[in-house]
C-alpha positions in Angstrom: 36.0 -27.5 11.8 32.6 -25.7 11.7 32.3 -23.3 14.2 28.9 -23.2 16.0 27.2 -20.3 18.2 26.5 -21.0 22.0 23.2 -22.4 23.0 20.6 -20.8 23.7 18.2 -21.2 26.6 14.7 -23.0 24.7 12.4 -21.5 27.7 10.9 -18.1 27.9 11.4 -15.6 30.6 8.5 -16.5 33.4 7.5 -12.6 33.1 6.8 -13.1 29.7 4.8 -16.3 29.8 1.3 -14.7 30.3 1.1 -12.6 26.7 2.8 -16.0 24.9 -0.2 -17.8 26.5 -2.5 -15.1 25.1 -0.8 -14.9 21.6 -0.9 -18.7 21.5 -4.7 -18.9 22.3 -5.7 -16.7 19.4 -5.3 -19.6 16.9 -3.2 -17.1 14.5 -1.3 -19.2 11.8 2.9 -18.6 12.1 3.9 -16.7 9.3 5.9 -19.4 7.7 2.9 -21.8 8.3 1.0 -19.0 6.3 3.9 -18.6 3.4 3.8 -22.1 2.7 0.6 -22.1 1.4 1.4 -19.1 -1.2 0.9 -19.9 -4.4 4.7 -21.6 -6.1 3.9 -19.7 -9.4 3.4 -16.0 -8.4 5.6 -13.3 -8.2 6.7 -12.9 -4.2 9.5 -10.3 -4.6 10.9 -7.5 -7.4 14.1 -6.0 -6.6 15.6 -3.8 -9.5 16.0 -6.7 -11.8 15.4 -9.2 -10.0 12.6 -11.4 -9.2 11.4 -13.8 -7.0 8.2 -16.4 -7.2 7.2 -18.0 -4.3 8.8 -21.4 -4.9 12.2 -19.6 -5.6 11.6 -17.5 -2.3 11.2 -20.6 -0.2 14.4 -22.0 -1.5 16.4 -19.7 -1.3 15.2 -19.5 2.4 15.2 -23.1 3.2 18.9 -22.8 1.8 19.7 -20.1 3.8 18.3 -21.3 7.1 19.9 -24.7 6.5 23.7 -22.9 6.4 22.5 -21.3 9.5 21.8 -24.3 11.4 24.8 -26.0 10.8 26.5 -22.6 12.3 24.5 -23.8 15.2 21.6 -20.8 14.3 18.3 -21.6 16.3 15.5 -20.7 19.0 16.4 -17.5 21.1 20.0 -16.9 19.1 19.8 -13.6 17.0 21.3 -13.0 13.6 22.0 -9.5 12.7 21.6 -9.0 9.1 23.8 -5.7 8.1 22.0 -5.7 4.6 20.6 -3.1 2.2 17.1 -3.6 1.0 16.8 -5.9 -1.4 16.1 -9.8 -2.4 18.7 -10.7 -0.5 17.8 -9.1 2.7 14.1 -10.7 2.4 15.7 -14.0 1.7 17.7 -13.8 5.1 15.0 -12.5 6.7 12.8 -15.1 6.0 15.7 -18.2 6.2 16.8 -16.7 9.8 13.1 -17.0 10.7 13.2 -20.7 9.1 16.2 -21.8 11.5 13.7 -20.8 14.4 16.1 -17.7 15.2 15.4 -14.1 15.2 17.1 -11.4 13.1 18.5 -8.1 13.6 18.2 -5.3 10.9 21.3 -3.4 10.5 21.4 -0.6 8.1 24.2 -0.2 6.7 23.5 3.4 5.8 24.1 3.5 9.5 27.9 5.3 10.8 29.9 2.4 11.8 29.6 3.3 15.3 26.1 2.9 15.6 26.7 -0.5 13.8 28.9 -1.9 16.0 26.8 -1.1 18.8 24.0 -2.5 17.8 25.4 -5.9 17.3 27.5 -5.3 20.8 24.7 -4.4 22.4 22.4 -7.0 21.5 24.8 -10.0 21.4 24.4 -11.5 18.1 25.6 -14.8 17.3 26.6 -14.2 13.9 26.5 -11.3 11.1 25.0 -11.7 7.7 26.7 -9.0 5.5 27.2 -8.4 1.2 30.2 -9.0 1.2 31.1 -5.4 1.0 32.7 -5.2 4.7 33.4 -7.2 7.2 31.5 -7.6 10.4 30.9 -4.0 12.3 31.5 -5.5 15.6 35.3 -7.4 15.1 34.2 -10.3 17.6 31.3 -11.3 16.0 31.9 -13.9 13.1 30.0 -12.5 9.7 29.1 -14.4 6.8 28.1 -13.0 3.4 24.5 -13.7 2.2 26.1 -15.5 -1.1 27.4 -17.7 1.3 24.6 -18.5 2.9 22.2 -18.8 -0.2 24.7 -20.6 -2.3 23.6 -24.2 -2.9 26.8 -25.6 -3.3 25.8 -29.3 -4.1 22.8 -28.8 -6.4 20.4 -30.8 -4.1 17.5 -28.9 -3.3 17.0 -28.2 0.5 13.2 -28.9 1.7 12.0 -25.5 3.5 10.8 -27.0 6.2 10.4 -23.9 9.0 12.0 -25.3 13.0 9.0 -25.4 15.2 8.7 -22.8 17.5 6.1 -21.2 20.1 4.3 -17.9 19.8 7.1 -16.7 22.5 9.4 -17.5 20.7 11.8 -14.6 19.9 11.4 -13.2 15.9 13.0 -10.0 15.8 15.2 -7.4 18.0 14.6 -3.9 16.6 16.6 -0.6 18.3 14.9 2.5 19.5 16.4 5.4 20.4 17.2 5.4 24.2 16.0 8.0 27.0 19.2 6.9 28.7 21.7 7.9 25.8 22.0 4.4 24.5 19.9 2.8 21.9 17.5 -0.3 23.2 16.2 -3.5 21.8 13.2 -4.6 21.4 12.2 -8.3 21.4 9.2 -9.3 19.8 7.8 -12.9 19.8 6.8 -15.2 16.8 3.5 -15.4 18.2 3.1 -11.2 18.1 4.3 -11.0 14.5 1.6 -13.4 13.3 -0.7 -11.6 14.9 0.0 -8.3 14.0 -0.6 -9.3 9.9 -4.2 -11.0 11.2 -4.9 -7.9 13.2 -4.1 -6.1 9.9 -6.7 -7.9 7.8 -9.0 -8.2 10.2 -9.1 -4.1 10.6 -9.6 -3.7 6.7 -5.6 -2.8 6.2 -4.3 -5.8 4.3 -7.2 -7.1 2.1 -8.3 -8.5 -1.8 -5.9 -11.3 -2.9 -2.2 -10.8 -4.7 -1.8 -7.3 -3.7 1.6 -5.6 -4.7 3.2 -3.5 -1.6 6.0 -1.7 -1.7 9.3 -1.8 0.8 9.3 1.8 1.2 11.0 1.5 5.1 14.5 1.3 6.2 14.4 -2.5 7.5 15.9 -0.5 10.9 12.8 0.8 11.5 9.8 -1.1 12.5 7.3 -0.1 9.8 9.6 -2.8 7.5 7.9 -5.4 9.5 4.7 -4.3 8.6 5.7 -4.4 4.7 7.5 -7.6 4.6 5.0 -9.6 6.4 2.7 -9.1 3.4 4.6 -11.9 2.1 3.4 -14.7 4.2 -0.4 -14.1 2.7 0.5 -14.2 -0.7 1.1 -11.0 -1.6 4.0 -9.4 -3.7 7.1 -7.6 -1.9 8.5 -4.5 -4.2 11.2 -3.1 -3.3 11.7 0.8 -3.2 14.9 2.0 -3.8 16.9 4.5 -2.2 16.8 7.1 -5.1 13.4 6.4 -5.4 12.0 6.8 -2.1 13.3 10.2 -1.5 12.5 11.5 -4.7 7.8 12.1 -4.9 8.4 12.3 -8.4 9.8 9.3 -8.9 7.9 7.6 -6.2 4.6 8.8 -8.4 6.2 7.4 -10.9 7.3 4.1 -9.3 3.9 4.0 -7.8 2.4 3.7 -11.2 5.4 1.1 -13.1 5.3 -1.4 -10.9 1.3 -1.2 -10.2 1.7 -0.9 -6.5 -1.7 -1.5 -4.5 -0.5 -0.4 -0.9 2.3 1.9 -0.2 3.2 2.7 3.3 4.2 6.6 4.3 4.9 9.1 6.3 3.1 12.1 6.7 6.0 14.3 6.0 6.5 12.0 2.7 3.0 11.5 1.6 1.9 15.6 1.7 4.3 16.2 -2.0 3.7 12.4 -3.1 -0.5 13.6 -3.1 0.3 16.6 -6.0 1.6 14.2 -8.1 -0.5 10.4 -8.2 -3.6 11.0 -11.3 -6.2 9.2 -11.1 -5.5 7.1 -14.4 -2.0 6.3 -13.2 -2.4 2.8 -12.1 -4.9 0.6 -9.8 -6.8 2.7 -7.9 -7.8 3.7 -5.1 -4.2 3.0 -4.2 -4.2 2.4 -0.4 -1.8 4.4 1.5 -0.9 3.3 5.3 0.3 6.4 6.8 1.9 6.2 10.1 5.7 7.0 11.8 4.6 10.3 12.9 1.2 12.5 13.5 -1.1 13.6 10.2 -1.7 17.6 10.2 -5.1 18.8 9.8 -4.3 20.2 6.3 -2.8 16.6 5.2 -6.0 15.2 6.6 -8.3 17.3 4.8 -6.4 16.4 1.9 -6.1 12.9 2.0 -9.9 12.8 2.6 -10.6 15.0 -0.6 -8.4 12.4 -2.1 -10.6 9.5 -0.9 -13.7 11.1 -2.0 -12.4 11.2 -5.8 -11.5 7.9 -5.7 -7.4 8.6 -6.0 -6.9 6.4 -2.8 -7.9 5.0 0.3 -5.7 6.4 3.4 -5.8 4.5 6.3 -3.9 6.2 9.4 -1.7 3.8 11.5 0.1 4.5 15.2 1.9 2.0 17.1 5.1 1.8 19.5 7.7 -0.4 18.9 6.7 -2.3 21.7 3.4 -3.5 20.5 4.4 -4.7 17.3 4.6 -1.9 14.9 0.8 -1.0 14.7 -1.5 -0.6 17.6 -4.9 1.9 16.4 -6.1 2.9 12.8 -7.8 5.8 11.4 -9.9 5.8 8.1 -9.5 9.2 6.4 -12.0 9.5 4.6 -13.9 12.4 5.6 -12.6 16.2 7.1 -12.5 15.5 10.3 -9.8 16.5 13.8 -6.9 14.5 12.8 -7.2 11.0 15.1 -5.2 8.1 15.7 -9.1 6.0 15.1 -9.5 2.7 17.3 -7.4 -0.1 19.1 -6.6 -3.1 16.6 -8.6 -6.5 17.5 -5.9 -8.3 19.0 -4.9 -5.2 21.5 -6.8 -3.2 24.6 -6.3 0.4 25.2 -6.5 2.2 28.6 -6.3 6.0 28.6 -5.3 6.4 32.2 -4.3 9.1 34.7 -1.7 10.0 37.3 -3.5 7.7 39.6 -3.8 4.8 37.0 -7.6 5.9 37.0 -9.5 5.6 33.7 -10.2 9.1 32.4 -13.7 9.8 30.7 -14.9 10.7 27.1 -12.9 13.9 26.2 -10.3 14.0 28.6 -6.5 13.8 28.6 -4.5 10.6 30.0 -1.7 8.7 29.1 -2.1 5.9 26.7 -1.5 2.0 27.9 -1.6 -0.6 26.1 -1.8 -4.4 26.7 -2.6 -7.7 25.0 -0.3 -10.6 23.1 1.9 -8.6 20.9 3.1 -6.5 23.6 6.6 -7.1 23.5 9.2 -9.3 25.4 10.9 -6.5 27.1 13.9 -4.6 26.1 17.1 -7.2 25.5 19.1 -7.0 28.3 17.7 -4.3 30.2 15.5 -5.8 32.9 15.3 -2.7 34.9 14.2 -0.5 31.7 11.8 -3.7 31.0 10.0 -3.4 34.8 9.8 0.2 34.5 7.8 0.2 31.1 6.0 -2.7 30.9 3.5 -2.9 34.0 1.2 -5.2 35.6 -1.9 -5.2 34.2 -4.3 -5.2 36.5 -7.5 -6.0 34.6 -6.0 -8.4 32.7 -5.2 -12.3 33.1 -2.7 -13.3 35.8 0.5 -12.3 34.5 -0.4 -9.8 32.2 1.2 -6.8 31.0 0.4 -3.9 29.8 3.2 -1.0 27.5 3.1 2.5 29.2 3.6 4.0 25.8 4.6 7.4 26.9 1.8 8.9 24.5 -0.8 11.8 25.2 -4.2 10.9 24.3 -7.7 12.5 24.2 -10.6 10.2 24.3 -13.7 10.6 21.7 -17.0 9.1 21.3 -16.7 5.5 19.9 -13.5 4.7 21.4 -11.4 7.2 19.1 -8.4 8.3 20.4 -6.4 12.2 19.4 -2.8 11.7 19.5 -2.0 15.2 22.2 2.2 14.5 22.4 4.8 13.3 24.2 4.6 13.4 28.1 8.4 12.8 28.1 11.8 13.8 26.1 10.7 11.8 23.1 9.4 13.1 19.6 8.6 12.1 16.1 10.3 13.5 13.2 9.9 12.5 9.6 8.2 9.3 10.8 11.5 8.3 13.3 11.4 7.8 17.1 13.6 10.3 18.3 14.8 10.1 22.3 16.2 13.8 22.3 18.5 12.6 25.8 20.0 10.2 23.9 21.3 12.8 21.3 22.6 15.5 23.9 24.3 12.5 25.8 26.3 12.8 21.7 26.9 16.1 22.1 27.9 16.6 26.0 31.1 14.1 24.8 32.4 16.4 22.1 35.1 17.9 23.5 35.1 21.6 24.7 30.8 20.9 25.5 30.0 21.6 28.7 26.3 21.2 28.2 23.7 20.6 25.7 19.9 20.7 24.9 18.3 19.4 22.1 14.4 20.2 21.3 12.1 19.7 18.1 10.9 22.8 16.8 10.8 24.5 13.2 13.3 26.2 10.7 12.3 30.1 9.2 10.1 28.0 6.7 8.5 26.1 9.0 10.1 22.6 8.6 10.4 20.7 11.9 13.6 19.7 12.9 16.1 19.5 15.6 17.8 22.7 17.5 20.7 21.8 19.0 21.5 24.2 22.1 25.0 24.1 23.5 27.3 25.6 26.2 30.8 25.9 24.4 31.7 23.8 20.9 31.6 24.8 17.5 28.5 24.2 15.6 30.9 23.2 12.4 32.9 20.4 14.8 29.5 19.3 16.1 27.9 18.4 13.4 30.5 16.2 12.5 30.8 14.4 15.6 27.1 13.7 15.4 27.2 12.7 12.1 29.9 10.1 13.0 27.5 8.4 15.6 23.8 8.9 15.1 21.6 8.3 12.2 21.3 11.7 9.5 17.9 11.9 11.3 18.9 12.4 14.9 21.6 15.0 13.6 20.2 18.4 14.6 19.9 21.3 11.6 20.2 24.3 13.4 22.8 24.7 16.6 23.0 27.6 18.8 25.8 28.2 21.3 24.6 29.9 24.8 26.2 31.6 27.2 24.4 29.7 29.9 21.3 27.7 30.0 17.9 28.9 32.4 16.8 26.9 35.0 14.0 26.0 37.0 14.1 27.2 40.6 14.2 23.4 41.3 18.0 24.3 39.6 16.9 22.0 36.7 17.3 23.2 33.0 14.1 25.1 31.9 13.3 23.5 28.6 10.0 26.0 28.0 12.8 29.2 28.0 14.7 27.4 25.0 13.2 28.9 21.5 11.9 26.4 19.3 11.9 28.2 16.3 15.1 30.1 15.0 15.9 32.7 12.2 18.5 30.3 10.7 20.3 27.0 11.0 24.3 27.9 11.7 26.3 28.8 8.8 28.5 31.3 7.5 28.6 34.5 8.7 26.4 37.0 6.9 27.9 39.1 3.9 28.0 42.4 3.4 26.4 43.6 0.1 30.0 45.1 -1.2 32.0 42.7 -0.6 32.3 41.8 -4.3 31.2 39.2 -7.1 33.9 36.6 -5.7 31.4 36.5 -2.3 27.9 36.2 -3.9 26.4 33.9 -6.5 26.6 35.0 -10.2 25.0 34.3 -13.4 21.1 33.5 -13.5 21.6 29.5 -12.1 23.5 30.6 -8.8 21.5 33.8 -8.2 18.6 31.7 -8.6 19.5 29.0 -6.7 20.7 31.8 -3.9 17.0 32.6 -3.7 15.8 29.3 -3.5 18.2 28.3 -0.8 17.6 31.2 1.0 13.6 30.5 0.9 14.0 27.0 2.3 16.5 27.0 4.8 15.2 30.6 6.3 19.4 31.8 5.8 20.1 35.3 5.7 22.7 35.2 3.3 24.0 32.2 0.7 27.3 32.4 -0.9 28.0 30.2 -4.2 30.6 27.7 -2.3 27.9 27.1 1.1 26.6 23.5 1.5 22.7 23.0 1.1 23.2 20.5 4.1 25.9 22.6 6.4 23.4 25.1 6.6 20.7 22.5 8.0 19.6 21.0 4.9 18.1 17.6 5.3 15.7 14.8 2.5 12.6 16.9 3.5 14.4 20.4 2.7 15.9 18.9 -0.8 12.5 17.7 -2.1 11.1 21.3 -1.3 14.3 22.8 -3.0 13.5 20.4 -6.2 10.2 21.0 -6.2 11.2 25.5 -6.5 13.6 24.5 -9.0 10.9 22.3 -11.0 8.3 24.7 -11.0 10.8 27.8 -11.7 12.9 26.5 -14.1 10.6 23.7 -15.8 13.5 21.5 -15.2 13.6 17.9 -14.2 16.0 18.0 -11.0 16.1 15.0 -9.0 16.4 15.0 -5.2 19.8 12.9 -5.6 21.3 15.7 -7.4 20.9 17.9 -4.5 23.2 15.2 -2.7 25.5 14.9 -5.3 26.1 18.0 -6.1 25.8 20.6 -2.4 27.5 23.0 -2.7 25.7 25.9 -4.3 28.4 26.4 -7.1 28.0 22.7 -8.1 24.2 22.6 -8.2 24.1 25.8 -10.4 26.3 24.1 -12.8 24.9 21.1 -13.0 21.4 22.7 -13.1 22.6 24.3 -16.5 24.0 21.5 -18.1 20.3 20.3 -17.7 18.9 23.1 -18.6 21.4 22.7 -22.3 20.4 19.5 -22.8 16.7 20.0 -22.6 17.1 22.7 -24.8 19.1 21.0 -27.5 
């Protein structure tokens, strides 16, 4: 006997009913309605070798969404979809959406833990996995995407897309969570479709057949962004994993597959800009940079970059809650580094303590309101009511996202991104709730209490100090790892006695350094304590130096670990970089994560080195 999933209530929440109203009045086309009309013949996705058209997309969708159905998938039930990036994920993606549900990126890169709470939490239905494991929560029934794309009897399945409302529910992405525990976030169909007409509208998405590349973790919001491309005709590469860590080979990538628009973070695009020519491939190649605030040297330099015709850089910021992208930014001139203007189908409010408006050039918090605010937060109603407010210049109903953001007001609207006015940051483009990663540490064993803050290695990379009151920094990290994504793991941990406080008795975060001398490691060595303790031969002793440079460590020994001493992607693409311009040798960034430990990276660095030579 089939087994079907429970129903699922067809209404929408009354508190949500105003913005559905709103997203429903702007006359924005579904995104299915929209993919329908792409052209059978053209190229709609490229993933390693293999390729979709548009009329093969839609099948495989339409077969997907059909086995869905008949597991009883439709409006308002979620199907988590624990897939890498690939075709197959954008077929599930897109067949999910078909059956009127909503999916649920799962990465499996993930640890299992964070997994199996993500489905937990969220209450999927059902779990669409490659076959490669079973489902990461063991009470939720999983089915393999071969399963579901496999058209068994030959007859062609028409992709006909369920009908559905602009409320209806299109995708649950997780945040990290002020409270310890990672939230959901519900977006509507109605948002979504709005958020690619917003795109075009604003000059972001533009010219026919464009070919964007996947460059996101389909975890993280900025996916949506990418894959929506689809539904206007546009082509879907895929970036892979090798590839999008690596600038070299993303230059190179960049120019093989004749991207047009490549989305990027910051921290990502600054070594990506030394290495695009100008005769490379179709340019201006437009880069949407967002996930994270632009320094005013990467500005400067993304503007020179505009001016020569190399690209057109387009900054992007948006919560979560508002449907990935809320303001834009053209960079194409030096200016103070700024966030630009709202998007058409969004209204700002810089406001005050008092919910007042504050005037050009002063400080408030950032609201935001309009139809692709989100649903709420799945299943927290109290987190819901305390972040999504009334908004009381809107229409009855309304609501508007207290984003949590800093903002200084300029002439023509133009907002400057100030901070955080809370215990959240931004690091290499992710949304980082620094509560929700002591809440890890605090239940490790032997840790009495923890403090986590964003601040910088000896080199002055960003990245996460982890304070804590008893623990080993060793046993820490691996606990951590076991739980939290590699970018929520802190590089650097420092054990204290005792933490200040505030005469209010509450831990004094402005007494906690946020720059240290050197992530934990090994103890120093002594200068005699022999060959058998220090690197040898020209590779180690160079790769000593290196090492020593960009992790700020006093002292490197041939059998440390690049990523026990606080190396992370950003670290290894400046260690390839030294080695490249040093040694003249073509390292990639994966052999830094193949290969670790000093000792191993020397060697293998040679054996390059020989074979170039020969």
């Amino acid at each position: 006997m089939t087994a079907v999933l429970p129903e699922r209530p067809a209404t929408l929440p009354q508190e949500h009913a105003a913005d559905a109203r709103a997203a429903a009045g702007t006359g924005a086309a579904d995104l299915l309605a929209r993919l329908a009309a792409a052209p059978g013949g053209r190229t709609a996705v490229v993933a390693g070798d293999r390729t979709l058209t548009f009329d093969e997309l839609r099948a495989e969708a339409a077969t997907v969404a059909a086995r869905l159905a008949a597991l009883g998938a439709g409006p308002e039930s979620v199907v988590a979809l624990c897939l890498p990036r690939g075709a197959g994920l954008v077929a599930a993606i897109i067949g999910t959406l078909t059956a009127g549900a909503a999916y649920l990126p799962v990465d499996p890169a993930l640890p299992a833990e964070r997994r199996r709470y993500l489905v937990e939490d969220s209450r999927a239905d059902l779990v669409v996995t490659d076959g490669t494991a079973g489902s990461p929560a063991p009470g939720t029934r999983a089915v393999t995407v071969a399963e579901l794309t496999d058209a068994r009897d030959g007859v062609p399945v028409p992709y006909e897309p369920v009908p559905v409302t602009a409320g209806t529910l299109a995708y649950v992405i997780y945040t990290s969570g002020s409270t310890g525990r990672p939230k959901g976030v519900e977006i509507g169909r109605g948002a979504a479709s709005l958020l690619l007409r917003e795109l075009e509208e604003a000059g972001a998405a533009t010219g026919e057949g464009r070919r964007v590349g996947w460059n996101a973790s389909p975890s993280f919001d900025a996916s949506v962004q990418q894959w929506v491309r689809l539904c206007r005709g546009d082509t879907l590469v895929v970036i892979d994993e090798e590839t999008r860590r690596d600038p070299a080979l993303l230059a190179a990538f960049v120019d093989e597959q004749v991207l047009t628009d490549l989305d990027i973070t910051p921290s990502h695009a600054d070594p990506l800009l030394d290495l695009l020519t100008p005769g490379g491939g179709p340019r201006p190649l437009t880069l949407l940079v967002g996930g994270e605030a632009i320094g005013p040297a990467l500005w400067d330099r993304l503007a020179a970059a505009h001016a020569s015709g190399l690209l057109r850089a387009l900054n992007l910021y948006g919560p979560t809650e508002c449907t990935v992208d809320a303001t834009l930014a053209r960079i194409d001139r030096p200016d103070e580094p700024h966030i630009g203007t709202v998007l058409p189908g969004l209204r700002a409010r810089l406001l005050d303590g008092n919910l007042a408006p504050v005037g050009e050039g002063e400080t408030g918090e950032l609201y935001l309101a309009g139809p692709r605010v989100a649903r709420g937060y799945r299943h927290r109603p109290g987190l819901t009511a305390e972040r999504f407010v009334a908004d009381p210049s809107g229409a009855p109903g309304g609501r508007m996202y207290r984003t949590g953001d800093r903002c200084r007001l300029l002439p023509g609207g133009r907002l400057v991104y100030l901070g955080r006015a809370d215990g959240q940051v931004k690091l290499r483009g992710h949304r980082v709730e620094l509560p929700e990663i002591e809440a890890a540490l605090t239940r490790v064993d032997g840790v009495a209490e923890a403090a986590v803050v964003l601040g910088e290695d000896a080199g002055g990379t960003p990245g996460l100090i982890a304070y804590h009151r008893g623990g080993d920094a060793t046993a820490l990290r691996t606990a951590l790892a076991a739980v939290l994504p590699p970018y929520m793991v802190p590089s650097a941990y420092v054990a204290v006695d005792r933490f200040a406080t505030t005469p209010s008795g509450k831990l004094d975060r402005s007494a906690l350094p946020t720059r240290v001398a050197a992530p934990a490691g090994p103890a120093p060595r002594s200068a005699g304590t022999g060959a058998a303790d220090g690197p040898s031969g020209p590779a180690e002793e160079l790769i000593a130096r290196v090492w020593t440079q960009v992790l700020g460590a006093a002292s490197i020994g041939p059998d440390d670990n690049f990523f026990k001493l606080g190396g992370h992607s950003l670290l290894a693409i400046k260690l390839v970089s030294r080695v490249r311009a040093e040694l003249s040798v073509a390292l990639p960034v994966k052999a830094v994560y193949a290969h670790p430990r000093l000792r191993d990276l020397a060697a293998h660095i040679e054996e390059l080195t020989a074979a170039k030579d020969a």
